[in-house]
VEXDORO-605105 format. One record per residue: residue in one letter; residue number from 1; x, y, z of N, C-alpha, C, O in turn. Coordinates in pm, whole numbers, plus 50000, padded with zeros to 5 digits. Each point is the difference from the previous one (the first is absolute). Last residue first. Example, Ala and Ser with C-alpha at 12.3 -4.5 7.8 and 13.67 -1.06 7.14 Angstrom:
! residues 2
<node code="s" pos="2" n_u="51285" n_v="49775" n_w="50708" ca_u="50082" ca_v="50119" ca_w="50006" c_u="49923" c_v="50109" c_w="50073" o_u="50051" o_v="50111" o_w="50017"/>
<node code="a" pos="1" n_u="49978" n_v="49317" n_w="49976" ca_u="49911" ca_v="50119" ca_w="50000" c_u="50090" c_v="50120" c_w="50000" o_u="50104" o_v="49998" o_w="50066"/>
//
This chain:
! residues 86
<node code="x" pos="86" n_u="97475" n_v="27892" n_w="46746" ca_u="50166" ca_v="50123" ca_w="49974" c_u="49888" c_v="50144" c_w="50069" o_u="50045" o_v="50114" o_w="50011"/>
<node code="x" pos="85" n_u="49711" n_v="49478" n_w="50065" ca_u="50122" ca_v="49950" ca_w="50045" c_u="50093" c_v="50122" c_w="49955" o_u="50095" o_v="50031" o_w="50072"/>
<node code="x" pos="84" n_u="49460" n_v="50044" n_w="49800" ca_u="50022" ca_v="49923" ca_w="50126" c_u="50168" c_v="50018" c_w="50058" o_u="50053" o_v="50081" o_w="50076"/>
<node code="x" pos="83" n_u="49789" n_v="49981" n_w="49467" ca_u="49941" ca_v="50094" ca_w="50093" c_u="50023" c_v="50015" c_w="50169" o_u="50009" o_v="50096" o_w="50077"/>
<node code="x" pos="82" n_u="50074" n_v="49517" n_w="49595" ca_u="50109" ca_v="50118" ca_w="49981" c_u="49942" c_v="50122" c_w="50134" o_u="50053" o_v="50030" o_w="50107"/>
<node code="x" pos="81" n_u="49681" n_v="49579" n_w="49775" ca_u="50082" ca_v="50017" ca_w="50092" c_u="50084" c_v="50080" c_w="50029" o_u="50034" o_v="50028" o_w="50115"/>
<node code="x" pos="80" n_u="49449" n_v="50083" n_w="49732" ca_u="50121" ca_v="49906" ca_w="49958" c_u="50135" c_v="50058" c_w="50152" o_u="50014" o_v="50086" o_w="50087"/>
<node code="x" pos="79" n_u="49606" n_v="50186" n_w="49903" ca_u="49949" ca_v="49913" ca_w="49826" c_u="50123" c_v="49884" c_w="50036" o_u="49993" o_v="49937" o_w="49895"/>
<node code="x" pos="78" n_u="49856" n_v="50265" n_w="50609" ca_u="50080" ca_v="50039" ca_w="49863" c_u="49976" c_v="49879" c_w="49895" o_u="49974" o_v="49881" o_w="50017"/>
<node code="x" pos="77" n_u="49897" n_v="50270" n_w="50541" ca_u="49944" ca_v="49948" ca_w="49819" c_u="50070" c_v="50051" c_w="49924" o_u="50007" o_v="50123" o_w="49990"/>
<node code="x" pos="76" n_u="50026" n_v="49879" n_w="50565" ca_u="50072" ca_v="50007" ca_w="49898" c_u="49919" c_v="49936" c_w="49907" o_u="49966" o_v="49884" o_w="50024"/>
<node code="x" pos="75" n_u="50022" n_v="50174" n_w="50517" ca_u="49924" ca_v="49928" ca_w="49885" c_u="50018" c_v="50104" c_w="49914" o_u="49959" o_v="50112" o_w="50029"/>
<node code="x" pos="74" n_u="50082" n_v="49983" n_w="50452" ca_u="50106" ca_v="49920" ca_w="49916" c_u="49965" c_v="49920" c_w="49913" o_u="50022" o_v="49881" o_w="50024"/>
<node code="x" pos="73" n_u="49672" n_v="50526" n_w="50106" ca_u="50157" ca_v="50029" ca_w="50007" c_u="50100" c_v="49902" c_w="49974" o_u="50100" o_v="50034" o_w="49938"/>
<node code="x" pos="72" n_u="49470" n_v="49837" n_w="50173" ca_u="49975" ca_v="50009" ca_w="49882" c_u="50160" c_v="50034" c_w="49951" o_u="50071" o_v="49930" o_w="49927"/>
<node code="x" pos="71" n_u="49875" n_v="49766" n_w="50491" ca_u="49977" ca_v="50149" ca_w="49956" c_u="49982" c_v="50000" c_w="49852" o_u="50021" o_v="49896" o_w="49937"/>
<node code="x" pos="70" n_u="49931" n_v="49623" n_w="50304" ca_u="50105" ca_v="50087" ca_w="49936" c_u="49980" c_v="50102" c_w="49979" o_u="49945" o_v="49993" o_w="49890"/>
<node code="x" pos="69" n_u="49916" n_v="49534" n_w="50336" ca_u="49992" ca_v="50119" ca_w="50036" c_u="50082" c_v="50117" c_w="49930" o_u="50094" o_v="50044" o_w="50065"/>
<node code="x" pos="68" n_u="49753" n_v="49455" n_w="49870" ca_u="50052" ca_v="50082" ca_w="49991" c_u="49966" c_v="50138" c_w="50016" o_u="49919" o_v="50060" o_w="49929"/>
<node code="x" pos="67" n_u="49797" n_v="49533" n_w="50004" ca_u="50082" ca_v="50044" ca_w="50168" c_u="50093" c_v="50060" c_w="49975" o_u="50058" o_v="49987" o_w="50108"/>
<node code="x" pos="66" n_u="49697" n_v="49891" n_w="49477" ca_u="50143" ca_v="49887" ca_w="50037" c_u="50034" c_v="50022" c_w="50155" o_u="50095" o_v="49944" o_w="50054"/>
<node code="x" pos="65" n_u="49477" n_v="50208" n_w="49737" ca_u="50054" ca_v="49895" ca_w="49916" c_u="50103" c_v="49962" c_w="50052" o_u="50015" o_v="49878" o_w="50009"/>
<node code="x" pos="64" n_u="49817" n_v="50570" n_w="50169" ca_u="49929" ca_v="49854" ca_w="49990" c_u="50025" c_v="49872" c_w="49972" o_u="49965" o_v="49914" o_w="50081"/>
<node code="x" pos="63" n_u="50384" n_v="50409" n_w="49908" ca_u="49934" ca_v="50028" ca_w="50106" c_u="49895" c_v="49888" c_w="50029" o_u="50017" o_v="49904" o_w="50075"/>
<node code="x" pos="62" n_u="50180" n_v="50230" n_w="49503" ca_u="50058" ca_v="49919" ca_w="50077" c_u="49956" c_v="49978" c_w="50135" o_u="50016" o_v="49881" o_w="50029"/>
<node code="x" pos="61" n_u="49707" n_v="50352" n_w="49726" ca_u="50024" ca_v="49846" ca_w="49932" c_u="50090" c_v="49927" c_w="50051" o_u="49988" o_v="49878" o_w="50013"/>
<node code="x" pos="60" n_u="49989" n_v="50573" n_w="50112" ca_u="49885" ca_v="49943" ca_w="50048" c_u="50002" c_v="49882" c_w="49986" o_u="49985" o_v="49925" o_w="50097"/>
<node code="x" pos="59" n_u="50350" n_v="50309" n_w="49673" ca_u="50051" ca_v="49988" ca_w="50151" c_u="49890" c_v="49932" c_w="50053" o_u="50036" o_v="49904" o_w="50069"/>
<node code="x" pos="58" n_u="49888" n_v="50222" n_w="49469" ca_u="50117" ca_v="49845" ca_w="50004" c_u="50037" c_v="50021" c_w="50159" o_u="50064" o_v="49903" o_w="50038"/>
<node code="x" pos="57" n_u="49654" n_v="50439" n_w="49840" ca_u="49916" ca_v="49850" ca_w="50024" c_u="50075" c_v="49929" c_w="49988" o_u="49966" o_v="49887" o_w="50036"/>
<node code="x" pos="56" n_u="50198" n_v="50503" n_w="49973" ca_u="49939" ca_v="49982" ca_w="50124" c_u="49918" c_v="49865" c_w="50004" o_u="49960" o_v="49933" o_w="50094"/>
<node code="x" pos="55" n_u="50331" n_v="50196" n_w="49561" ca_u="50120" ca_v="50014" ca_w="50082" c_u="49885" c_v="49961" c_w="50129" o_u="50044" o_v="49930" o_w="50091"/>
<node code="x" pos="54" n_u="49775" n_v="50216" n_w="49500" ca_u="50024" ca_v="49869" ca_w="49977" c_u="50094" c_v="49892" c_w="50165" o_u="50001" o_v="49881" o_w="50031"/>
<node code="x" pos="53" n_u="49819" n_v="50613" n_w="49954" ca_u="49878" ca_v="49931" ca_w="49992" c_u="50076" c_v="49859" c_w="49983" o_u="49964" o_v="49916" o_w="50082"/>
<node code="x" pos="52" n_u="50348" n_v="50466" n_w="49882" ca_u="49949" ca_v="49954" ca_w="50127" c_u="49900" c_v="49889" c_w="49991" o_u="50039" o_v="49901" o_w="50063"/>
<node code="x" pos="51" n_u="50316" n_v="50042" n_w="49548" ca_u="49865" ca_v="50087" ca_w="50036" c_u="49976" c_v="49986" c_w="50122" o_u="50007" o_v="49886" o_w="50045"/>
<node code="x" pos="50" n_u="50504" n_v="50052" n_w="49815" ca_u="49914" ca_v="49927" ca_w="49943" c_u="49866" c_v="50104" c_w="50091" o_u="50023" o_v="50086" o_w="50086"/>
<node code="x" pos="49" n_u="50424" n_v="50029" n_w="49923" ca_u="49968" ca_v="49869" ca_w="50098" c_u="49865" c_v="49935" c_w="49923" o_u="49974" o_v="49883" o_w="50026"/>
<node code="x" pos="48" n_u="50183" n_v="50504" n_w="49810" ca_u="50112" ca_v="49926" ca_w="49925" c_u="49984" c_v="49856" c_w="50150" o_u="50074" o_v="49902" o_w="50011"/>
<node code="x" pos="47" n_u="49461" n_v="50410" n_w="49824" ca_u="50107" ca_v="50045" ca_w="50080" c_u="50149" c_v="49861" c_w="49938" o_u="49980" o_v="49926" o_w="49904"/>
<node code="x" pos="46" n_u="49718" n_v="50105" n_w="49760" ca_u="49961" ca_v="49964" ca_w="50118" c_u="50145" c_v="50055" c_w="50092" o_u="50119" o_v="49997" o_w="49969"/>
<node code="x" pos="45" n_u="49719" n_v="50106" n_w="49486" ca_u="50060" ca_v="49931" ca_w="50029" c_u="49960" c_v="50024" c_w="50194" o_u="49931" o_v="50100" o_w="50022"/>
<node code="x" pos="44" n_u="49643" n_v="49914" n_w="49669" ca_u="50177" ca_v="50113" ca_w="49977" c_u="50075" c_v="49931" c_w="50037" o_u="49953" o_v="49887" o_w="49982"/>
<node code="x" pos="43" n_u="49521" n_v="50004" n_w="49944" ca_u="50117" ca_v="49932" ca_w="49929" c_u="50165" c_v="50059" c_w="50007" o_u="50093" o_v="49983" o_w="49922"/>
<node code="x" pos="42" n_u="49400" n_v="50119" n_w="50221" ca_u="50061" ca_v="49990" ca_w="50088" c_u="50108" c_v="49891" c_w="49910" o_u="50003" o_v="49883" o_w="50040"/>
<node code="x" pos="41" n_u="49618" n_v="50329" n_w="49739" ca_u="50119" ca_v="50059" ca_w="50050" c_u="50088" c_v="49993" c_w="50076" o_u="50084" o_v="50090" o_w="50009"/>
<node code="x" pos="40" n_u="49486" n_v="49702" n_w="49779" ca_u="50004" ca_v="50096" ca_w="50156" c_u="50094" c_v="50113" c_w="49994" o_u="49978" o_v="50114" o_w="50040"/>
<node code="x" pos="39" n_u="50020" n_v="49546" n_w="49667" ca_u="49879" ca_v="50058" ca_w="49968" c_u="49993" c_v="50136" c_w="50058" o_u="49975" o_v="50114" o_w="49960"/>
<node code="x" pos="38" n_u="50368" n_v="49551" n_w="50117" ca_u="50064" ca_v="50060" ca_w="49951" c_u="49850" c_v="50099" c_w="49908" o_u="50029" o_v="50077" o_w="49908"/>
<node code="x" pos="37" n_u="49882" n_v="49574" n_w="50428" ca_u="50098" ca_v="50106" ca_w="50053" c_u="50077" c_v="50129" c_w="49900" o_u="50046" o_v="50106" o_w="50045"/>
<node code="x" pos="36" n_u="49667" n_v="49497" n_w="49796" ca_u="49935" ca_v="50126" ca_w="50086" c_u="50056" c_v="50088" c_w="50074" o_u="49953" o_v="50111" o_w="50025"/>
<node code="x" pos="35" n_u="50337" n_v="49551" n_w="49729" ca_u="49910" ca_v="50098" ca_w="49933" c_u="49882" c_v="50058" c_w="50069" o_u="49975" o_v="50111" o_w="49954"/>
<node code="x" pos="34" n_u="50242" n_v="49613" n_w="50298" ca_u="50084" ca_v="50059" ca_w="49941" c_u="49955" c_v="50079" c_w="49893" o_u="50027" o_v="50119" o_w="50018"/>
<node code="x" pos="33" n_u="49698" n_v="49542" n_w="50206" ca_u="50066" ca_v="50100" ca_w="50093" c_u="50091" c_v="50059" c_w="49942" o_u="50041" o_v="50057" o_w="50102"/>
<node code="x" pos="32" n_u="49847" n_v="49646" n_w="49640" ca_u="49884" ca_v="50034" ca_w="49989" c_u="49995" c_v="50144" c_w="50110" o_u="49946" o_v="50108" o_w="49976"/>
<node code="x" pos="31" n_u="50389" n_v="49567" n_w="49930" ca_u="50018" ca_v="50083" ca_w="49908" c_u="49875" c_v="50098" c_w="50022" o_u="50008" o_v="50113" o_w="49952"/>
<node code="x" pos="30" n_u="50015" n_v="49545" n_w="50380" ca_u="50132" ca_v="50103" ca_w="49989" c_u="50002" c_v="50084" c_w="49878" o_u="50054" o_v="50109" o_w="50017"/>
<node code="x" pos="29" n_u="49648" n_v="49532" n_w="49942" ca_u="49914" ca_v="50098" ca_w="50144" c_u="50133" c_v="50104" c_w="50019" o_u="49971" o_v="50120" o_w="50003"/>
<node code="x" pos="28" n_u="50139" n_v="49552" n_w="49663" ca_u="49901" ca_v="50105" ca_w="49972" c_u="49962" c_v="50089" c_w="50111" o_u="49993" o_v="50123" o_w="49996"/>
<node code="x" pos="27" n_u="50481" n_v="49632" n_w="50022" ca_u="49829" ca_v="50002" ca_w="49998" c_u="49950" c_v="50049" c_w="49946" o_u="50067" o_v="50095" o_w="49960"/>
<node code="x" pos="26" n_u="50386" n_v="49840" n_w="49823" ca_u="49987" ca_v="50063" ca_w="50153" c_u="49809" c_v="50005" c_w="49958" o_u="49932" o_v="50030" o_w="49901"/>
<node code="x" pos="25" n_u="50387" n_v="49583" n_w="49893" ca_u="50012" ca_v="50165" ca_w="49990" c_u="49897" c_v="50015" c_w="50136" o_u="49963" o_v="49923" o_w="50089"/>
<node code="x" pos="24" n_u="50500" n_v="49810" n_w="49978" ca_u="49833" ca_v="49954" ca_w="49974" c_u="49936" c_v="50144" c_w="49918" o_u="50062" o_v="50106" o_w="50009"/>
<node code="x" pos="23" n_u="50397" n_v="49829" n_w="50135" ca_u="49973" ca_v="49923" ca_w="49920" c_u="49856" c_v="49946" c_w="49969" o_u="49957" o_v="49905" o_w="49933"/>
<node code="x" pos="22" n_u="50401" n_v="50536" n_w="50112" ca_u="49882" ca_v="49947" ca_w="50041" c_u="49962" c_v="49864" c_w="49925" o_u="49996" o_v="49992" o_w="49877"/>
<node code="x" pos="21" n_u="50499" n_v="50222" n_w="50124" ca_u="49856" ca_v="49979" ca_w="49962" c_u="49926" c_v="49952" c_w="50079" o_u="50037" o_v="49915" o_w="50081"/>
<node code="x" pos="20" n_u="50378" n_v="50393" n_w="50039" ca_u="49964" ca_v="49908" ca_w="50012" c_u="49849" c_v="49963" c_w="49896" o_u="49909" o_v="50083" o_w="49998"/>
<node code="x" pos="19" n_u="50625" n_v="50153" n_w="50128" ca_u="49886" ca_v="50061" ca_w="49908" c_u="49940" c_v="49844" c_w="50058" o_u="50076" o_v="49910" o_w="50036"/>
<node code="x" pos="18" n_u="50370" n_v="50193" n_w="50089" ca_u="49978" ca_v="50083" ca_w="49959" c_u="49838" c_v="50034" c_w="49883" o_u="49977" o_v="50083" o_w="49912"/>
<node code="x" pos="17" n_u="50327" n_v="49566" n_w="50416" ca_u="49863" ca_v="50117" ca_w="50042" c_u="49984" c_v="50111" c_w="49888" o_u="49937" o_v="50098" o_w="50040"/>
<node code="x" pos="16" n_u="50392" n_v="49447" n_w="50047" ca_u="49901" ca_v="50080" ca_w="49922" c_u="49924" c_v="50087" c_w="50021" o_u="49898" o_v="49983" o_w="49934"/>
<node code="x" pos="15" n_u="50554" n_v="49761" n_w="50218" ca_u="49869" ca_v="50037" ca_w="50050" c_u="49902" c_v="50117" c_w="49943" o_u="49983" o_v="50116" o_w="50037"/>
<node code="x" pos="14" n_u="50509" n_v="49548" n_w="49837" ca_u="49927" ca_v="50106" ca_w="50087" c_u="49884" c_v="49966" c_w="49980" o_u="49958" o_v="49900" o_w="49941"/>
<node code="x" pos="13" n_u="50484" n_v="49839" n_w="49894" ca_u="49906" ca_v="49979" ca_w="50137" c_u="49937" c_v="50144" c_w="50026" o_u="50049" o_v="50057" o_w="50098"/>
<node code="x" pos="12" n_u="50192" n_v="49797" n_w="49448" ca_u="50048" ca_v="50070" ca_w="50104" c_u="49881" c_v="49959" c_w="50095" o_u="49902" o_v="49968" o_w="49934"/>
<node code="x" pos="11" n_u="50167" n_v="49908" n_w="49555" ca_u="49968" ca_v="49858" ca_w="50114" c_u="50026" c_v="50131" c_w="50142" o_u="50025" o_v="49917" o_w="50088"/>
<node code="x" pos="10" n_u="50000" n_v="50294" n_w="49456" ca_u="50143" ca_v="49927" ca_w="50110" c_u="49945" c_v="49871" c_w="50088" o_u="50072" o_v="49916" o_w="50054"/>
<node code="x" pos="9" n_u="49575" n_v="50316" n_w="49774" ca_u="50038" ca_v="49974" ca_w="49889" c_u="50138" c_v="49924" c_w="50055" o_u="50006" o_v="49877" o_w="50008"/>
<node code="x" pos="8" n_u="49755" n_v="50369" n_w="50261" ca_u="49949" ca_v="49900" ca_w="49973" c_u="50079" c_v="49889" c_w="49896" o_u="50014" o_v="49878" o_w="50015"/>
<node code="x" pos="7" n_u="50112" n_v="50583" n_w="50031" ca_u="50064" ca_v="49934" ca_w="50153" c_u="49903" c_v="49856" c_w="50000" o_u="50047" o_v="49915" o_w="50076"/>
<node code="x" pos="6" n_u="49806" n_v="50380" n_w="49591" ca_u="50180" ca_v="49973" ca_w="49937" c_u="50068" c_v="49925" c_w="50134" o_u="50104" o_v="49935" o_w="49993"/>
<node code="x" pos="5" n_u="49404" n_v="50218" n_w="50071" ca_u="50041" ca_v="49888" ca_w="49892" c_u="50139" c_v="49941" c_w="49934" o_u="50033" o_v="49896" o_w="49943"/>
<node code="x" pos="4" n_u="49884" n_v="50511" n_w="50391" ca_u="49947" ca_v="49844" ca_w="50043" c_u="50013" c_v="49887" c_w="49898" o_u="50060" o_v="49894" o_w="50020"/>
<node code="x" pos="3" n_u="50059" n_v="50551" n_w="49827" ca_u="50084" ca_v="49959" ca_w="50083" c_u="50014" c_v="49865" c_w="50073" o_u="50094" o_v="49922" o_w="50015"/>
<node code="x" pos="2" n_u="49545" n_v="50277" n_w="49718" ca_u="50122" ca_v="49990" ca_w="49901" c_u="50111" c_v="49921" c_w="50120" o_u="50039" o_v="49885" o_w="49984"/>
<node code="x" pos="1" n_u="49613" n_v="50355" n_w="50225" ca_u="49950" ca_v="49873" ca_w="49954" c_u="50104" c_v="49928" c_w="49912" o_u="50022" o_v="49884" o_w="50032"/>
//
């Protein structure tokens, strides 16, 4: 982060990724699913593709919602971009 700001600081041209805010706070009905999960126990960290269960209704959703046809196998969840891209 030290680094981004000293290459900001020069006027230098990069690309930030290194952290993002949220700019709304986050629902209630989302906080509300998140602490029953963590009642339960289902709060650990998720395979490193993200949860079968989340991975099958974002393929259905695409499926219904957009005519996309996509396996679960190529559908990726990750917290952020870093995750992604390195």
């Amino acid at each position: 982060m030290q680094r981004v700001t000293h290459l900001k600081a020069e006027e230098r041209r990069i690309f930030d990724v290194c952290f993002g805010e949220p700019e709304d706070s986050t629902p209630d009905h989302i906080i509300d699913v998140d602490i029953t999960a963590m009642h339960v126990g289902d709060a650990r960290y998720t395979n490193s593709a993200g949860s079968m269960p989340l991975r099958q209704a974002m393929s259905e959703q695409l499926r219904t919602d957009n005519g996309v046809d996509c396996e679960v196998s190529e559908i990726v969840v990750a917290n952020g971009a870093n995750q992604i891209i390195f």
